[in-house]
Each structure stands twice: as structure tokens, then as C-alpha cells.
VMD Tcl script that builds the backbone (N, CA, C; Angstrom):
set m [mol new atoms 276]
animate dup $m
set s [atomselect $m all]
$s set {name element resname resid chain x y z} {
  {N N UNK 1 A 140.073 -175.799 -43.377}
  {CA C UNK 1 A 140.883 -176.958 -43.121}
  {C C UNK 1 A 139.974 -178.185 -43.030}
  {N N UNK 2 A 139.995 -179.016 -43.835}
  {CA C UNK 2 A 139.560 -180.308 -43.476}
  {C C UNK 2 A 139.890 -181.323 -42.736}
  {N N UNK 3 A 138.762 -181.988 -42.023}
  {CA C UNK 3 A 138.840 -182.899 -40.794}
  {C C UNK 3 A 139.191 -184.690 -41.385}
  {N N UNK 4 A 140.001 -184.617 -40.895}
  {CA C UNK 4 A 139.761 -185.971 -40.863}
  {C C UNK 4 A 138.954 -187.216 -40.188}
  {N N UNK 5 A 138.330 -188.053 -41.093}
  {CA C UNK 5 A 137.203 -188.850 -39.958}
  {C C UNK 5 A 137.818 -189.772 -38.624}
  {N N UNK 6 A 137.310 -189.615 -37.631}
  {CA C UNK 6 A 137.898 -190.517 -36.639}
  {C C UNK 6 A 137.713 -191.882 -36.977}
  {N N UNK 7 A 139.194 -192.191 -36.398}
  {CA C UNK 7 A 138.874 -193.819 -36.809}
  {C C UNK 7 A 137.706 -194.501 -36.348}
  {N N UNK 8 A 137.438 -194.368 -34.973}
  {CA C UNK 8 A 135.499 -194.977 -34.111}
  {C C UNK 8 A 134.834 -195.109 -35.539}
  {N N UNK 9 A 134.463 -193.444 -36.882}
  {CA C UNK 9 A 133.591 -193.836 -37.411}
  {C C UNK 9 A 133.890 -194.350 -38.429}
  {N N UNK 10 A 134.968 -194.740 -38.922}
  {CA C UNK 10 A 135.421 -195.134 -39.831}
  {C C UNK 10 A 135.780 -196.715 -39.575}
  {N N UNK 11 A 135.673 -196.887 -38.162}
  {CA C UNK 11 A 135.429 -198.514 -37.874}
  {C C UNK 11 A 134.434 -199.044 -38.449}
  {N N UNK 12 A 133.466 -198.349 -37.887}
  {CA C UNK 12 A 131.982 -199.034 -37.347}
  {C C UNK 12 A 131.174 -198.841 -38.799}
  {N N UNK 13 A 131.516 -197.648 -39.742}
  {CA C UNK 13 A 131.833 -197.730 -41.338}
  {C C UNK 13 A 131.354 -198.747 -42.632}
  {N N UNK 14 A 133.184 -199.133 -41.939}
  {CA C UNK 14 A 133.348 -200.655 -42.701}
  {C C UNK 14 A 132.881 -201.393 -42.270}
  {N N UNK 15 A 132.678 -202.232 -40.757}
  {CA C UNK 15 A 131.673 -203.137 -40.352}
  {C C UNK 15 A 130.584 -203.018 -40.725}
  {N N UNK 16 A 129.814 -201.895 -41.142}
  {CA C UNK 16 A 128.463 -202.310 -41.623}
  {C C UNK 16 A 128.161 -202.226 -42.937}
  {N N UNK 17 A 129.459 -201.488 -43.482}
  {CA C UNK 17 A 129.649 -202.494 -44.863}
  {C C UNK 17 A 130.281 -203.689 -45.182}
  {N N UNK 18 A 130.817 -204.194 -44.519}
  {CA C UNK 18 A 131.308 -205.699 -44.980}
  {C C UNK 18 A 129.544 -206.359 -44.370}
  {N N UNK 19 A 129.081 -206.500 -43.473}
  {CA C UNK 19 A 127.811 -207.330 -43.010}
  {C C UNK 19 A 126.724 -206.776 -44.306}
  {N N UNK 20 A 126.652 -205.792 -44.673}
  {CA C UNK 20 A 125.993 -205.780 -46.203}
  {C C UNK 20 A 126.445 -206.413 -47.208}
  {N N UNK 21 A 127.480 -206.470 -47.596}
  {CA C UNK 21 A 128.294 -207.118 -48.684}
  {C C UNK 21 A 128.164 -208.788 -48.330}
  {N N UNK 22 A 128.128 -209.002 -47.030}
  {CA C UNK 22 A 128.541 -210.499 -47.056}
  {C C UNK 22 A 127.111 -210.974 -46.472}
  {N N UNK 23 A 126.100 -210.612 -46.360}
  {CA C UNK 23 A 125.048 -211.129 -45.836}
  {C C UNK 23 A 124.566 -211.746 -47.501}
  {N N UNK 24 A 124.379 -212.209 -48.450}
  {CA C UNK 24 A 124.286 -212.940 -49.445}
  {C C UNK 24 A 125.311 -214.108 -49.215}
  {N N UNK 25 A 125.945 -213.849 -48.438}
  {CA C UNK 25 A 126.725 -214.994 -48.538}
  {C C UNK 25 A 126.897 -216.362 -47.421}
  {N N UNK 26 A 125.851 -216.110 -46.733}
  {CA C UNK 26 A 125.099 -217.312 -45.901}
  {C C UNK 26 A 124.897 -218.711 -45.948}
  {N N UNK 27 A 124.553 -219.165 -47.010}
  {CA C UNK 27 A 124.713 -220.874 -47.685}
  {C C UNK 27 A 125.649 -221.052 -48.720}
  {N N UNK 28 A 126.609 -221.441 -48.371}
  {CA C UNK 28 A 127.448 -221.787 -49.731}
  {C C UNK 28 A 127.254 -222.985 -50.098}
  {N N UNK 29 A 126.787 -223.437 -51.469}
  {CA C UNK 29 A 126.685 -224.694 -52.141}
  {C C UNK 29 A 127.658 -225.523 -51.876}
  {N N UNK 30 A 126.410 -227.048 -51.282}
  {CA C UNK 30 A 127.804 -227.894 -51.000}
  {C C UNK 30 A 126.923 -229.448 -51.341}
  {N N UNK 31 A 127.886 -230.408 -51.301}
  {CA C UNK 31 A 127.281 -231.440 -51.710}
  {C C UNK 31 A 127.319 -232.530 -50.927}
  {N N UNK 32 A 126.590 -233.247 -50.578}
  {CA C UNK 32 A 126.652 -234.814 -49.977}
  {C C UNK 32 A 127.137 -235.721 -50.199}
  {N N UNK 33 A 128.226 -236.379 -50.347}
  {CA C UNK 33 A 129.175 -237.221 -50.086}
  {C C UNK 33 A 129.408 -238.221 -49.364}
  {N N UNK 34 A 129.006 -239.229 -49.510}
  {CA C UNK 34 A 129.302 -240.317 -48.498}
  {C C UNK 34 A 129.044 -239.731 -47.043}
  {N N UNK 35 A 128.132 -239.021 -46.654}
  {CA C UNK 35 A 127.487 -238.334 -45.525}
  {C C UNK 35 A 127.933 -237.141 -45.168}
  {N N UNK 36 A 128.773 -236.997 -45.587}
  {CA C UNK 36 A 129.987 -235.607 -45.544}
  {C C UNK 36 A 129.318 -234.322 -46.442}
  {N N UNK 37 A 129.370 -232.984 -46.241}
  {CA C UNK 37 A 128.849 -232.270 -47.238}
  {C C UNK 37 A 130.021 -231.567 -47.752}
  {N N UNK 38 A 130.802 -231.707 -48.839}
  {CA C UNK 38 A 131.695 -230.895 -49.273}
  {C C UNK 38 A 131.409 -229.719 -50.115}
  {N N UNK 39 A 131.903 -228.497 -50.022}
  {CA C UNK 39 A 131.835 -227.307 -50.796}
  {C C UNK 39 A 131.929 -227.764 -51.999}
  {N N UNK 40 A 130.931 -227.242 -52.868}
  {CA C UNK 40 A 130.614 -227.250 -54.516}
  {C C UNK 40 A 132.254 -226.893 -55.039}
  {N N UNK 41 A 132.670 -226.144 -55.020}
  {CA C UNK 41 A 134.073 -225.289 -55.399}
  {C C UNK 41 A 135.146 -226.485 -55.051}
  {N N UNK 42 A 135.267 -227.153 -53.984}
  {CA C UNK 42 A 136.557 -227.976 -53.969}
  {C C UNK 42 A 136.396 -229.129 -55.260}
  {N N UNK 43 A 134.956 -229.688 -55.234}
  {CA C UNK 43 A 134.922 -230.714 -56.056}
  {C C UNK 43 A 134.839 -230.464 -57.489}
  {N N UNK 44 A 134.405 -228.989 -57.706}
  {CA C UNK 44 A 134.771 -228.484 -59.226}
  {C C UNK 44 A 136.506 -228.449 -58.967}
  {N N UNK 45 A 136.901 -227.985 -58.203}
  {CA C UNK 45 A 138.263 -227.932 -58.828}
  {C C UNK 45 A 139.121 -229.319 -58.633}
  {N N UNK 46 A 138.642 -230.239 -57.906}
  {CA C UNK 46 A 139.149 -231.685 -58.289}
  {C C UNK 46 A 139.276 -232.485 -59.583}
  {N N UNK 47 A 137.662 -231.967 -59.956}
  {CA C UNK 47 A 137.300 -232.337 -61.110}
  {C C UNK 47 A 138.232 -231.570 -62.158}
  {N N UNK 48 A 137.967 -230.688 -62.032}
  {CA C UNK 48 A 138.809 -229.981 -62.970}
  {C C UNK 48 A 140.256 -230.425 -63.530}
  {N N UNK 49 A 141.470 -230.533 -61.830}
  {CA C UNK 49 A 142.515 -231.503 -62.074}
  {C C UNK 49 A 141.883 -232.735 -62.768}
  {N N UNK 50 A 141.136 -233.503 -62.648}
  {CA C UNK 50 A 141.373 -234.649 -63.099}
  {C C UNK 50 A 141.116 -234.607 -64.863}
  {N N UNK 51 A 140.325 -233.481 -65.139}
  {CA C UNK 51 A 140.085 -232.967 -66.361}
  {C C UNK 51 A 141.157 -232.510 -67.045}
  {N N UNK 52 A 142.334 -231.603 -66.374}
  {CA C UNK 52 A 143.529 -231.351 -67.536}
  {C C UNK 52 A 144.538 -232.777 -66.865}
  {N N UNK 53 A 144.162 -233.451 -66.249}
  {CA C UNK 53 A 145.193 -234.878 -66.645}
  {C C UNK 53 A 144.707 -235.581 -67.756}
  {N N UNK 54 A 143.475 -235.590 -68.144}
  {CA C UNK 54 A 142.941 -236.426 -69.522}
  {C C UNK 54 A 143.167 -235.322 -70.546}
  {N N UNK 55 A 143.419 -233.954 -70.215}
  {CA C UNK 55 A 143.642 -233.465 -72.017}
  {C C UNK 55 A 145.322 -233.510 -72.052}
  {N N UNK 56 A 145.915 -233.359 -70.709}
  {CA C UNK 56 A 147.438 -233.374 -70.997}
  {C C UNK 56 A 148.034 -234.975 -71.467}
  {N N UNK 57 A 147.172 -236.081 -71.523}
  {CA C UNK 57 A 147.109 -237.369 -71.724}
  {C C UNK 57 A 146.478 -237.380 -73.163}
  {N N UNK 58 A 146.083 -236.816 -73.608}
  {CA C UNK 58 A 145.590 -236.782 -75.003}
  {C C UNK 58 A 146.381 -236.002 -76.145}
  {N N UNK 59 A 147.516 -234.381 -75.128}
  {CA C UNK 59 A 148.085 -233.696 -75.920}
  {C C UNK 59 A 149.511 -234.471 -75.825}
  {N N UNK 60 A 149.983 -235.349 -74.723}
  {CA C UNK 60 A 150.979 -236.268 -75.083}
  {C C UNK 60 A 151.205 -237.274 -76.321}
  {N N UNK 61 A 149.948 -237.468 -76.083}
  {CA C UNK 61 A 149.653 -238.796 -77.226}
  {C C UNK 61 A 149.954 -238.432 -78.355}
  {N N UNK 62 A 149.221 -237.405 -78.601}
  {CA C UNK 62 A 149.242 -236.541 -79.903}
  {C C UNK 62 A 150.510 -235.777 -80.245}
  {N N UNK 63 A 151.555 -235.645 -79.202}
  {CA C UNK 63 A 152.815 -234.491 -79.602}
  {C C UNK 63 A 152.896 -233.370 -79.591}
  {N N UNK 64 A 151.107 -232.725 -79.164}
  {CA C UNK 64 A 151.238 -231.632 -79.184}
  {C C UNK 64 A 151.979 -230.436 -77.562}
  {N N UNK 65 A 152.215 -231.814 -76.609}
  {CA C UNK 65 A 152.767 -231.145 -76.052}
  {C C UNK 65 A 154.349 -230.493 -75.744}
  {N N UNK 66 A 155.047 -231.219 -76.552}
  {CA C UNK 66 A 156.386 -230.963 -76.647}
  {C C UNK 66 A 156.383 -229.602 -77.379}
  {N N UNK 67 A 155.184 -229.066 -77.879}
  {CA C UNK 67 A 155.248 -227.867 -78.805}
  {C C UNK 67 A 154.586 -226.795 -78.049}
  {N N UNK 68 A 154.726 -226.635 -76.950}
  {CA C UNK 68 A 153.781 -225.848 -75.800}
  {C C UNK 68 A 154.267 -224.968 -75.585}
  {N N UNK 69 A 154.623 -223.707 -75.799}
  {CA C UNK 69 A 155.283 -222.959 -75.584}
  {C C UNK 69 A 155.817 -222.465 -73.805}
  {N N UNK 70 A 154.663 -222.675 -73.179}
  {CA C UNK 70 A 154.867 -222.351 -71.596}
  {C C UNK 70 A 153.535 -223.276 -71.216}
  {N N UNK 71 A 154.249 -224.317 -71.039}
  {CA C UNK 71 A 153.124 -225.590 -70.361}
  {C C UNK 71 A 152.527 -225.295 -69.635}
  {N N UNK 72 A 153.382 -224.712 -68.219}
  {CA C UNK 72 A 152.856 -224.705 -67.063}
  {C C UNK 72 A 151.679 -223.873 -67.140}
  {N N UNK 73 A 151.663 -222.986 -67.270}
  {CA C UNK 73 A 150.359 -221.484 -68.087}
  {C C UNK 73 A 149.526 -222.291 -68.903}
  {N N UNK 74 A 149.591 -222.935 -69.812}
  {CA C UNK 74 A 148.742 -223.806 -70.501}
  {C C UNK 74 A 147.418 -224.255 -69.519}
  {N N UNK 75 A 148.631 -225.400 -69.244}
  {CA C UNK 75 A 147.911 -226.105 -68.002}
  {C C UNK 75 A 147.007 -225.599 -66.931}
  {N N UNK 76 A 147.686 -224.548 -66.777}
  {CA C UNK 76 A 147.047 -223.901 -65.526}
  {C C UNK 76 A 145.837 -223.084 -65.969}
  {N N UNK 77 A 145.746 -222.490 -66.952}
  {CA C UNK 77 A 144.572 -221.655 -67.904}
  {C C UNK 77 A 143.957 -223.212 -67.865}
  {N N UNK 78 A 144.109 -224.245 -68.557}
  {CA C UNK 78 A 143.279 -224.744 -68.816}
  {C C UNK 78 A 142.008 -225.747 -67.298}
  {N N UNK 79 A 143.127 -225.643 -66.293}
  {CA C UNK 79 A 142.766 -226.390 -64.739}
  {C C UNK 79 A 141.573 -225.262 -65.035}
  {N N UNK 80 A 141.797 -224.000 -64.712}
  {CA C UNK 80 A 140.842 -222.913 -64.451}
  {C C UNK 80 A 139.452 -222.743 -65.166}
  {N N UNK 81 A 139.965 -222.958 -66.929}
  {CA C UNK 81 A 138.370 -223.026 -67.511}
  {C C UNK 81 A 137.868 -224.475 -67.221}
  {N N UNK 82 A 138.442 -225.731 -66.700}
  {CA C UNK 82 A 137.427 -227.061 -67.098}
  {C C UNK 82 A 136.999 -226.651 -65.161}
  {N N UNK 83 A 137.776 -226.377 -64.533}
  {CA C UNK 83 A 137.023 -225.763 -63.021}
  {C C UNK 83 A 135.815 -224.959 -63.411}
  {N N UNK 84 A 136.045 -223.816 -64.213}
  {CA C UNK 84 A 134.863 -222.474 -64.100}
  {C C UNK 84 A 133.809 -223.463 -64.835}
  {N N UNK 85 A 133.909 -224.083 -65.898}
  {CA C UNK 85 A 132.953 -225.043 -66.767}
  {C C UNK 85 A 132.395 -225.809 -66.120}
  {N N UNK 86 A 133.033 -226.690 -65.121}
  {CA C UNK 86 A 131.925 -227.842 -64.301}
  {C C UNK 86 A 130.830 -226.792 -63.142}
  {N N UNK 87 A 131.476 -225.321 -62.904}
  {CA C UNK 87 A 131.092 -224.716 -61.680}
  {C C UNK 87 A 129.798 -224.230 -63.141}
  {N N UNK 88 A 129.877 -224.252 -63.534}
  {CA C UNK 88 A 129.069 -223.700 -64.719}
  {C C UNK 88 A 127.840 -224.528 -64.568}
  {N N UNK 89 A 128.245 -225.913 -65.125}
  {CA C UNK 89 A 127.227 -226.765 -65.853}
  {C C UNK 89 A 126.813 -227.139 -64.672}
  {N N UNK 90 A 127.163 -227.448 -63.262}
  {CA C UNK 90 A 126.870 -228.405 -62.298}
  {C C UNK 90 A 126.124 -227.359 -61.411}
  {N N UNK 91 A 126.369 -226.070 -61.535}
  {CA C UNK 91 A 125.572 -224.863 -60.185}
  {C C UNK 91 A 124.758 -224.615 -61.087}
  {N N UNK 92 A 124.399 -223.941 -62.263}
  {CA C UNK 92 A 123.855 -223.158 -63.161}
  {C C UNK 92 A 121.952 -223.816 -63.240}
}
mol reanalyze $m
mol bondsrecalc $m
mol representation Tube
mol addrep $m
């Protein structure tokens, strides 16, 4: 018959695997700002919005957005790669 582990060791387990897993994760990149240090990640993804307002301003212009099949998904794929791209070019 097999035992099942007590929860005690199956606590204490996972606690010292999550403090392995997350001990790399100590400084998160952040930036200086008008004295303020903001997380690298919020201002890529600001940037990012402000990045699919200039291509959705360019695919207006052009007409190609009335032909979009599911905008919102568009859009939103595209928020995500000009985000992952600045987190790219600006951390890398």
C-alpha cells in the first residue's frame, strides 16, 4: 500500500522550491524617470500602446482597416509584438 506524503513535507517541499525558482528574480529592471524608478515592462508596454495607435492610424489612412477580419485580435497581437520588440531592443 502506498503512503501518502504528509502535507508538513510537502509544505516545506514547495517552499524551497519556489525560493530556488525565484531567487534569480531579485532586481527587476527598472528605469529612472523624473526621479521615480519605473519597471522596464510597464514602459515597454506603454510604449507599445502608443505604437499600435500609430499603425492603427496608418491602417485607417490606408483602408486597410475596415478589411480586418477580427480587429480587436489584430490589435491586440500586434500591442504584444511592438511590447515584446521594445522589451527586446531596449533590455537586450
Amino acid at each position: 500500500m502506498l503512503e501518502h506524503p504528509r502535507p508538513r513535507k510537502l509544505h516545506v517541499s514547495a517552499v524551497a522550491m519556489a525560493v530556488l525558482l525565484l531567487s534569480s528574480c531579485s532586481a527587476a529592471p527598472s528605469r529612472n524617470i523624473l526621479g521615480s524608478y519605473f519597471p522596464s515592462w510597464m514602459l515597454c508596454a506603454v510604449f507599445g500602446i502608443a505604437g499600435v495607435a500609430a499603425i492603427r492610424f496608418v491602417l485607417v489612412r490606408t483602408g486597410i482597416d475596415a478589411a480586418l477580419p477580427l480587429p480587436v485580435l489584430v490589435y491586440l497581437s500586434l500591442w504584444i509584438a511592438v511590447t515584446l520588440g521594445l522589451w527586446l531592443v531596449w533590455l537586450a
